[in-house]
RODO-2510 file (C-alpha; in nm, 4 decimals, decimal comma):
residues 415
     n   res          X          Y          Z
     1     x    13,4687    22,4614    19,4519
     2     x    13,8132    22,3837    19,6053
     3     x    14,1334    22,5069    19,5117
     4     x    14,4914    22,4105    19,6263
     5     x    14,7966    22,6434    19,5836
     6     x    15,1484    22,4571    19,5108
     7     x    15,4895    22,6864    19,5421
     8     x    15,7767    22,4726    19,3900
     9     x    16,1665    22,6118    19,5293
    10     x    16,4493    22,5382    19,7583
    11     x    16,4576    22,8942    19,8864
    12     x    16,0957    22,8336    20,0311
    13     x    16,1801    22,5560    20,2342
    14     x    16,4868    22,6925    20,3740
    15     x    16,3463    23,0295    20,4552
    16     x    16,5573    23,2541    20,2046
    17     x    16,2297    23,3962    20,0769
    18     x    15,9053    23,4468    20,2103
    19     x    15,6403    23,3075    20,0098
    20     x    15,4063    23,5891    19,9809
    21     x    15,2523    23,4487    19,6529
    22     x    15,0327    23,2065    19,8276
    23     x    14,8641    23,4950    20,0456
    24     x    14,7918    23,6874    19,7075
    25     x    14,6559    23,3788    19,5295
    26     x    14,4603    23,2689    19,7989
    27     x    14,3251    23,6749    19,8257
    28     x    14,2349    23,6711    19,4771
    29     x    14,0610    23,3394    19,4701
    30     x    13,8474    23,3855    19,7919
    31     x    13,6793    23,6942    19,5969
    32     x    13,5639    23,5601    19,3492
    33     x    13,4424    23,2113    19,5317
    34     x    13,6837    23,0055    19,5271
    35     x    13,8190    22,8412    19,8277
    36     x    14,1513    22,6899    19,8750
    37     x    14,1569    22,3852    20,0369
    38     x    14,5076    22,3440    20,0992
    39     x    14,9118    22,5519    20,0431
    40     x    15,1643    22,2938    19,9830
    41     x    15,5665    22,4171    19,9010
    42     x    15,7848    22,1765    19,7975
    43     x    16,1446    22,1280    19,6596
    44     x    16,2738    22,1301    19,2956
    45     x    16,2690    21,7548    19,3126
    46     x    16,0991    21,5657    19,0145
    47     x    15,9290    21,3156    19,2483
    48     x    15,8251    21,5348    19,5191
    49     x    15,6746    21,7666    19,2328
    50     x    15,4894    21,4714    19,0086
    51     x    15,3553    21,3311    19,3791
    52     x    15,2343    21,6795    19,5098
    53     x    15,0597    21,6764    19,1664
    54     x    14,8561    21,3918    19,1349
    55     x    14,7531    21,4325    19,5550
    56     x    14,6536    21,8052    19,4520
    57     x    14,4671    21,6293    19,1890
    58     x    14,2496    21,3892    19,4305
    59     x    14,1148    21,6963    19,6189
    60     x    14,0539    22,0060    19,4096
    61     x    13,9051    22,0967    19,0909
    62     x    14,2031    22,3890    19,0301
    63     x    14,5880    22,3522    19,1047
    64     x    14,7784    22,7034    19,0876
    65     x    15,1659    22,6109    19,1081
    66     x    15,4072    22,8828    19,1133
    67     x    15,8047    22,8610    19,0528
    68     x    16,0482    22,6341    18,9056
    69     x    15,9982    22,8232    18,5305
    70     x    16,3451    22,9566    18,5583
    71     x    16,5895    22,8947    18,2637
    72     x    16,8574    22,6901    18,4948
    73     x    16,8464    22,2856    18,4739
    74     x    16,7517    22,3250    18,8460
    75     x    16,3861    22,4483    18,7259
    76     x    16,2339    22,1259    18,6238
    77     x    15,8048    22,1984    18,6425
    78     x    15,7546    22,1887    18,2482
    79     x    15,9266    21,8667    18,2487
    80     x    15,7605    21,7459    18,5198
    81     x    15,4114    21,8444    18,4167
    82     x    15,4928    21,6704    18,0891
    83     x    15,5675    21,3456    18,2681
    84     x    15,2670    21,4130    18,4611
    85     x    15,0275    21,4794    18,1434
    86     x    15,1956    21,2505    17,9319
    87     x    15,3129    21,4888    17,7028
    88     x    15,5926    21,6526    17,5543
    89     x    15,7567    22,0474    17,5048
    90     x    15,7019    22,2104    17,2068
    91     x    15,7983    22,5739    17,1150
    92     x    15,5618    22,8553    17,1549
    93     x    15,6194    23,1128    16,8515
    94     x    15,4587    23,3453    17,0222
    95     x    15,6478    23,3429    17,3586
    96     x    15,9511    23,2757    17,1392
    97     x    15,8953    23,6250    16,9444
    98     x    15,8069    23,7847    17,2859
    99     x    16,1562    23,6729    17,4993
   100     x    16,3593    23,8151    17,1598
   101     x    16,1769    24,1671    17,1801
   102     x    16,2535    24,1678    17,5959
   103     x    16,6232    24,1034    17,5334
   104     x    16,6483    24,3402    17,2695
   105     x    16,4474    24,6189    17,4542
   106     x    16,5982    24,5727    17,7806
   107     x    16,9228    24,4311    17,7115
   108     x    17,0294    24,5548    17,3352
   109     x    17,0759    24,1908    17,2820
   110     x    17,0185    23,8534    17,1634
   111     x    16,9096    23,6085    17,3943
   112     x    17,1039    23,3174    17,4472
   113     x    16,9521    22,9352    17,3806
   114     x    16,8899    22,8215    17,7369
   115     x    16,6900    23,1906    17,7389
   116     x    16,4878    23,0721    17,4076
   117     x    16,4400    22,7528    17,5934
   118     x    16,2121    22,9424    17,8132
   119     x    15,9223    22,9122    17,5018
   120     x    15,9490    22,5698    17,5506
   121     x    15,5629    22,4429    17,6902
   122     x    15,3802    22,1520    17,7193
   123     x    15,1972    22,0518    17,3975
   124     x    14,8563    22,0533    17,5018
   125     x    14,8471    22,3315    17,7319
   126     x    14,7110    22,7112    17,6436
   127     x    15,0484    22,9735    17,6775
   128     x    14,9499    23,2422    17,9206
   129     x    15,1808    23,5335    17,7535
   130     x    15,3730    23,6707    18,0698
   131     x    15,3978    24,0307    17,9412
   132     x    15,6981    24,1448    18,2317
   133     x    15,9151    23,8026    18,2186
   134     x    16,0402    23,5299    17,9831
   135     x    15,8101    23,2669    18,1379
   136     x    15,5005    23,1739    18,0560
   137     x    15,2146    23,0638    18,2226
   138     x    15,0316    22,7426    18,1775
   139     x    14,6938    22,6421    18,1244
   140     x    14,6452    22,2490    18,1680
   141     x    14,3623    22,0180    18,2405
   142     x    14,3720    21,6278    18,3317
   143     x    14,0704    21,4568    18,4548
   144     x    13,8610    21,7583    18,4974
   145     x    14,1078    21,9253    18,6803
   146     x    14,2680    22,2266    18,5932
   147     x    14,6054    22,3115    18,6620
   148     x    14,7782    22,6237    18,6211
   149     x    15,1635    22,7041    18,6255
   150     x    15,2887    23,0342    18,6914
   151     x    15,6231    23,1887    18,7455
   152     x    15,7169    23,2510    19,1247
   153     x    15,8878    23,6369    19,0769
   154     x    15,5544    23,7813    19,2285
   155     x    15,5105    24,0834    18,9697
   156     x    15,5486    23,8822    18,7308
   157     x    15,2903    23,5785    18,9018
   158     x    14,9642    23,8677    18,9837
   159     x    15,0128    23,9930    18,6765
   160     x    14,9615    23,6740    18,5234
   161     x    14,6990    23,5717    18,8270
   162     x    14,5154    23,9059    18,7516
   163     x    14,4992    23,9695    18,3860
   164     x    14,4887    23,6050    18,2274
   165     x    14,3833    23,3318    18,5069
   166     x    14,0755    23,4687    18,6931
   167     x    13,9174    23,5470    18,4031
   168     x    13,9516    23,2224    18,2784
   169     x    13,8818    23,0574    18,6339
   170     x    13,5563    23,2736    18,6185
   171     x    13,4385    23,1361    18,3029
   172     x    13,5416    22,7479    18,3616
   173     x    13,4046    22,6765    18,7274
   174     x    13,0463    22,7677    18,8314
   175     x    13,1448    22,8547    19,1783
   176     x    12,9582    23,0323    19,4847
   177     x    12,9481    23,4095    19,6087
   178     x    13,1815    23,4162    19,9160
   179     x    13,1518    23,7532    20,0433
   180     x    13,3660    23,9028    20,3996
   181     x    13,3427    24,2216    20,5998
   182     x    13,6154    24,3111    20,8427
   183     x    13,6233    24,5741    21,1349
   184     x    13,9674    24,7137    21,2281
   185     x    13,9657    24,7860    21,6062
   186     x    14,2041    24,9536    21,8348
   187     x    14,2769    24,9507    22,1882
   188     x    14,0968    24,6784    22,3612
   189     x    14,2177    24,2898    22,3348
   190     x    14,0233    24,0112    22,1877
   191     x    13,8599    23,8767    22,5315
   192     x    13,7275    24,2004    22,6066
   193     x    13,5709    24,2433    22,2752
   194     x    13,4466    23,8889    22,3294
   195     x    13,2842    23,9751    22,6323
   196     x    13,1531    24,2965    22,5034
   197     x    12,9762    24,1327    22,1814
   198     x    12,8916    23,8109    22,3237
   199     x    12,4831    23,8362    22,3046
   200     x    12,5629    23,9777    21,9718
   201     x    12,7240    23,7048    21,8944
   202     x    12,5131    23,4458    22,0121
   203     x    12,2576    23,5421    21,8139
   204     x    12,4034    23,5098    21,4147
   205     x    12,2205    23,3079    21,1889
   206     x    12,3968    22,9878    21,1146
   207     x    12,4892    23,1239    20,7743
   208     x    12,7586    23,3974    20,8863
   209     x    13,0541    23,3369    21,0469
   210     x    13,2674    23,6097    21,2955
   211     x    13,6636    23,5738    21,3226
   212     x    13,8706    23,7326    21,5951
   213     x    14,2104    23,8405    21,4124
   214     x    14,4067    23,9796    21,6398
   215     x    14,7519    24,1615    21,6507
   216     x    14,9661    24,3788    21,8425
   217     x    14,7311    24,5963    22,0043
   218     x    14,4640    24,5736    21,7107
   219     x    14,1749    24,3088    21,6789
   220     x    13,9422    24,2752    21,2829
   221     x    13,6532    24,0790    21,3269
   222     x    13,5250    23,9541    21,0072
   223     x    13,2116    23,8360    20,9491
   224     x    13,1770    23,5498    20,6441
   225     x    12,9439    23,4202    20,4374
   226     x    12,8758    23,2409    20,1188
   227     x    12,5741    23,1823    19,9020
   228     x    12,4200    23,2201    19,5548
   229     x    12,2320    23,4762    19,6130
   230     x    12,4904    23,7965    19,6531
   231     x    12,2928    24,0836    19,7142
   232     x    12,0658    23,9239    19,9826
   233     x    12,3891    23,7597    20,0829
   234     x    12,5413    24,1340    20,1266
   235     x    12,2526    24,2828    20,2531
   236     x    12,2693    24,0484    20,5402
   237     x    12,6474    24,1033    20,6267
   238     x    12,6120    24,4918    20,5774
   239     x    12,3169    24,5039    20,8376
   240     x    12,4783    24,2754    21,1188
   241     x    12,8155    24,5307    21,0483
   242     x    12,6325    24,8100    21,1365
   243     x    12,5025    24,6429    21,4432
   244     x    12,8613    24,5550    21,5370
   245     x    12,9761    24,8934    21,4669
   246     x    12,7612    25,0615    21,6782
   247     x    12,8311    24,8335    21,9919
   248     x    13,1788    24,8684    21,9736
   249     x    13,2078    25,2815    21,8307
   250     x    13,4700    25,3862    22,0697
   251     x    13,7141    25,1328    21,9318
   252     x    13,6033    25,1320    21,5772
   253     x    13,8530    25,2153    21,2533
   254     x    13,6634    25,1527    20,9551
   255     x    13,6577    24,8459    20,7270
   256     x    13,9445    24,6585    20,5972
   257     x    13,9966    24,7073    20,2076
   258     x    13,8231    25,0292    20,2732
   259     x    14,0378    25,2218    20,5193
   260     x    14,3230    25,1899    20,7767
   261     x    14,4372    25,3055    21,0832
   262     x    14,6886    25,6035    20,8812
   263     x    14,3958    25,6617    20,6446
   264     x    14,1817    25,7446    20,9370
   265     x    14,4352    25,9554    21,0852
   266     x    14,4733    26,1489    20,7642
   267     x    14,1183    26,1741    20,6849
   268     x    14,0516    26,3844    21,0018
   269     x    14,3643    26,5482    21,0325
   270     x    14,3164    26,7075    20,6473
   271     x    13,9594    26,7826    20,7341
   272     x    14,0759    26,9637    21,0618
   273     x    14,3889    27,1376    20,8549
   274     x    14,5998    26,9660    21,0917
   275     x    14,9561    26,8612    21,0620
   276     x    15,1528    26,5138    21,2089
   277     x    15,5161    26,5128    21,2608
   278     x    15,7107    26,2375    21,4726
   279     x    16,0028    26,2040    21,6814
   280     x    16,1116    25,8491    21,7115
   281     x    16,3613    25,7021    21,9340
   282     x    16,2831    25,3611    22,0199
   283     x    16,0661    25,2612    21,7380
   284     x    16,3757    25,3626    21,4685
   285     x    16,1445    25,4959    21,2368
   286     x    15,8940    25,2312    21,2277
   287     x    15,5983    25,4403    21,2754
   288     x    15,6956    25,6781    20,9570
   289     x    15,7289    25,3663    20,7767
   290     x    15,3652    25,2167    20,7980
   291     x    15,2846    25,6112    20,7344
   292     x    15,4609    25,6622    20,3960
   293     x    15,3580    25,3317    20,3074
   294     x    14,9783    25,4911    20,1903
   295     x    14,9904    25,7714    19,9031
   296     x    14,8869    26,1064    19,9809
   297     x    15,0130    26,1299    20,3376
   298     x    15,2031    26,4797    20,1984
   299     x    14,8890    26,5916    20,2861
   300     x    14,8908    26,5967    20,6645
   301     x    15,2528    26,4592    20,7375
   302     x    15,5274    26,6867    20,7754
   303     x    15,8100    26,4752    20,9058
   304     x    15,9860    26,2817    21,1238
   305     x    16,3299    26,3213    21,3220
   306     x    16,4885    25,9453    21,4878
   307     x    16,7206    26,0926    21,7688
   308     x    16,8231    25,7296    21,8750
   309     x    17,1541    25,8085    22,0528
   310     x    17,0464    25,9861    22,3541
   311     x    17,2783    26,2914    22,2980
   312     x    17,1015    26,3618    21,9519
   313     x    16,7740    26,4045    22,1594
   314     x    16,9438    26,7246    22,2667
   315     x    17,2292    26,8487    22,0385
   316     x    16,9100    26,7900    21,7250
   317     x    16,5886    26,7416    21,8804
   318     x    16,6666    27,0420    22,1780
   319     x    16,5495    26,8640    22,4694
   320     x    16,6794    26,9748    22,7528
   321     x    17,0203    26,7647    22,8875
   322     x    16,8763    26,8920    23,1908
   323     x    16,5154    26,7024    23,1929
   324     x    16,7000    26,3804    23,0490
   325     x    16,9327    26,3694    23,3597
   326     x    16,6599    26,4319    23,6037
   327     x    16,3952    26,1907    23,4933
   328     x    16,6027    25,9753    23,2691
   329     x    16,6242    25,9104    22,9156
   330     x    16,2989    25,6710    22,8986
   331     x    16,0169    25,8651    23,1204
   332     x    15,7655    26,0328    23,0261
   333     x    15,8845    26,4083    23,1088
   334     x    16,1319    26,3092    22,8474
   335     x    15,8458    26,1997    22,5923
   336     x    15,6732    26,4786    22,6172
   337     x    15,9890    26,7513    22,5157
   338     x    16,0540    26,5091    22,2293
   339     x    15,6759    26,5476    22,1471
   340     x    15,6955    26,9077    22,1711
   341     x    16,0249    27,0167    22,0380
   342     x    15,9058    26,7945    21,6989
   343     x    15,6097    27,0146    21,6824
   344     x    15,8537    27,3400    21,6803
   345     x    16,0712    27,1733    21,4452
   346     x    15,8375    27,0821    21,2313
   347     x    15,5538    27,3597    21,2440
   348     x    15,2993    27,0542    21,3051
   349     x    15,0314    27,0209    21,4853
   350     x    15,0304    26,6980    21,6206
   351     x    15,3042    26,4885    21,6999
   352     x    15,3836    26,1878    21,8492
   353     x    15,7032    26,0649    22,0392
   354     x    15,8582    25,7073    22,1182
   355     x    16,1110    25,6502    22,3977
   356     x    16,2143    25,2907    22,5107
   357     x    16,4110    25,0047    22,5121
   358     x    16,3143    24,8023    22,2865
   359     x    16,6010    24,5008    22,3534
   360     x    16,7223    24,3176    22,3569
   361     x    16,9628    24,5093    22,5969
   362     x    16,8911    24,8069    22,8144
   363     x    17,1185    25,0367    22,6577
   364     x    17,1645    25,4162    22,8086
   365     x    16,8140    25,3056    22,9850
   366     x    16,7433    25,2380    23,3300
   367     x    16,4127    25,0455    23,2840
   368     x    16,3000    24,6992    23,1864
   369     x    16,3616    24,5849    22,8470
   370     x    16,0124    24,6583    22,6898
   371     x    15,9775    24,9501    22,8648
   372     x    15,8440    25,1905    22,6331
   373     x    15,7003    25,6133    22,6993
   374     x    15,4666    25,7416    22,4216
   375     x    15,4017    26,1176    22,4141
   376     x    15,1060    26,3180    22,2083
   377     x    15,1554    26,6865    22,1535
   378     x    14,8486    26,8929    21,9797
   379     x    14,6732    27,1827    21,9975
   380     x    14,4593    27,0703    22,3239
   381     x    14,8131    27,0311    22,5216
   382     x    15,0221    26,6841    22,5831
   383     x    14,8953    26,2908    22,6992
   384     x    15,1569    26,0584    22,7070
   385     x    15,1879    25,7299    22,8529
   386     x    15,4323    25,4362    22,9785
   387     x    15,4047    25,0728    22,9148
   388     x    15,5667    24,7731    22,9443
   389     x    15,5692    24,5626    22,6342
   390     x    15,7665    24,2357    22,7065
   391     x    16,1270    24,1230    22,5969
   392     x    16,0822    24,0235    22,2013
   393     x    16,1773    24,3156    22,0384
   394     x    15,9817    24,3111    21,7401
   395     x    15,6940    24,2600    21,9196
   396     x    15,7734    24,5811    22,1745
   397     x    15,8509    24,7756    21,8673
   398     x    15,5025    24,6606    21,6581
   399     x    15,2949    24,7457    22,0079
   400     x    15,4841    25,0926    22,0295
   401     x    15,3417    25,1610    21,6820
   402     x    14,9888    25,0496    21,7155
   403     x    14,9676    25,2204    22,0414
   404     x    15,1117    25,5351    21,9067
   405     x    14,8095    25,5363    21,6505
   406     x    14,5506    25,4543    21,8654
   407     x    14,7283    25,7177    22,1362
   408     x    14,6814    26,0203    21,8343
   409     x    14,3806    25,8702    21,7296
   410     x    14,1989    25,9439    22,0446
   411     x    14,3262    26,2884    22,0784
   412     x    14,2122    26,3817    21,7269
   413     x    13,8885    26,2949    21,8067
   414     x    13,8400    26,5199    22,1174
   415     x    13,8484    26,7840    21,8940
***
């Protein structure tokens, strides 16, 4: 069955917000067969809205719409759906009683009447009860088509999507398994991985299909299928992952949804007893980021120091004034102290360093913008490496990362 995805605002379309919502809809559906034909955003205009509607309408059997739900007389998609349904608002009780317990819980007070006008739904339509927000979500149908409105504050929408929708999407539609398995590889690009899987790939059924997605130093090839049959439709997938695995070992992660590059990291490290500090300069603190962004990395990850003036390298970090002035402040001599001196600071094991210029101006550097030295310090010694990762500095500071990983990835597993 097809679905289409609808995000109604002004802030979309002029790139104050990113519409993440879409992604997690889309995320949701896809798991539990449903594909998405087509993501549409459009303004808080009452034409645009009612058109995007009945076009949604011609081409899938479910319409998810998030946003315009607010309170303000700018947030028009009850109205509109109305117009659309030929139907009119009536008060919810229930959402009524739920938006004067928020106010008084929350706020100690009572809510005003544009607030109360929030319980305000189409008549026909079955109230979703948005349990973190004064909107509610919608469940409509017109010609066989369902249509589902949803506030766009994204807690507030998966909540909703996760709790009250699927369920009901699950029970409405009779819909197909879709079922994907994804490899997370580093180091090599997405030609060479072509190259190296090509009689591989020649030879999958018709039935499964393989993706390249690649990024910044990392590739996930996903293979897809879709059937009625889900275990032999697993079964299948599994077995030609293995297969894939095993040709490409060196370069292999682990499986999206399962694992990540940090969870790999910290897997080993904890069984070795091993420690990970950093010592950022060019990458600002980037690489602790993606780090601390997985619970339980307390486990394995002491710390990290971002000497990115070049005399805090020394007067903080204790590299030697001495070894900057020789080799200069981007080289890999310079690296490798940083490397080290974290590891002292920091009792760690490991550690990794970043020194560069990342742009979009050279700074205290000599080098090329996109210049970049990466250092690893552990138990066996230090590798470290230079590169040169172009002139877009997001992009040199996203390679930095994923090469950092892949760098202390490669040295763990020496050991």
């Amino acid at each position: 069955m097809l679905a289409e995805i609808i995000t109604i605002g002004d802030e979309i379309l002029i790139g104050q917000i990113v519409d993440t919502n879409s992604a997690f809809i889309s995320q949701q559906l896809n798991k539990i067969g449903v594909q998405v034909y087509q993501i549409t955003s459009i303004q808080d205009d009452k034409q645009h809205i009612l058109t995007a509607l009945e076009e949604a309408k011609q081409r899938a059997q479910l319409v998810l719409v998030t946003g315009g739900l607010g309170p303000t007389k700018d947030d028009i998609t009850k109205q509109c759906f109305c117009e659309f349904l030929g139907d009119t608002l009536v008060e919810d009780l229930p959402t009524l009683q739920h938006i004067k317990e928020l106010f008084h819980t929350y706020f100690n007070k009572i809510p005003s009447q544009i607030n109360l006008n929030q319980a305000l739904v189409p008549s026909t339509a079955t109230v979703l009860l948005n349990e973190h927000g004064t909107a509610p979500g919608m469940w409509m149908e017109r010609d066989g088509v369902v249509f589902v409105s949803m506030p766009g504050v994204p807690y507030e929408m998966k909540s909703l999507l996760t709790n009250k929708v699927l369920p009901r999407v699950i029970d409405r539609f009779d819909r197909p398994f879709i079922y994907h398995k994804t490899l997370l590889t580093y180091g090599l690009g997405e030609s060479t991985i072509a190259e190296r899987i090509a009689h591989w790939e020649e030879n999958l059924p018709p039935s499964i299909k393989l993706a390249y997605l690649p990024s910044f130093g990392r590739v996930r090839l996903r293979l897809s299928s879709k059937g009625k049959d889900q275990v032999k439709l697993m079964e299948s997938v599994d077995s030609l992952m293995e297969e894939l695995w095993k040709i490409l070992e060196d370069i292999a992660v682990g499986y999206e949804d399962e694992t990540s590059v940090v969870n790999r990291i910290g897997e080993l490290l904890i069984k070795k007893g091993k420690t990970l500090s950093l010592a950022e300069s060019c990458t600002g603190g980037a690489i602790a980021e993606e780090i601390t962004q997985h619970a339980g990395v307390s486990s394995f990850y002491q710390g990290s120091i971002i000497p990115y003036a070049t005399e805090l390298k020394t007067s903080i970090l204790g590299v030697s004034a001495e070894t900057i002035k020789k080799h200069n402040v981007v080289s890999l001599q310079v690296a490798e102290a940083m490397a080290t001196r974290s590891n002292l600071l920091f009792q760690s094991d490991y550690a990794i360093a970043t020194t560069g210029i990342a742009g979009p101006d050279k700074g205290d550097g000599k080098d090329e913008v996109g210049t970049v030295c990466i250092a690893i310090a552990g138990p066996d010694g230090i590798v470290s490496e230079k590169f040169l990762f172009g002139k877009a500095r997001e992009r040199v500071i996203q390679k930095s990362v994923n090469k950092a990983f892949e760098m202390l990835l490669k040295e763990i597993l020496k050991n």
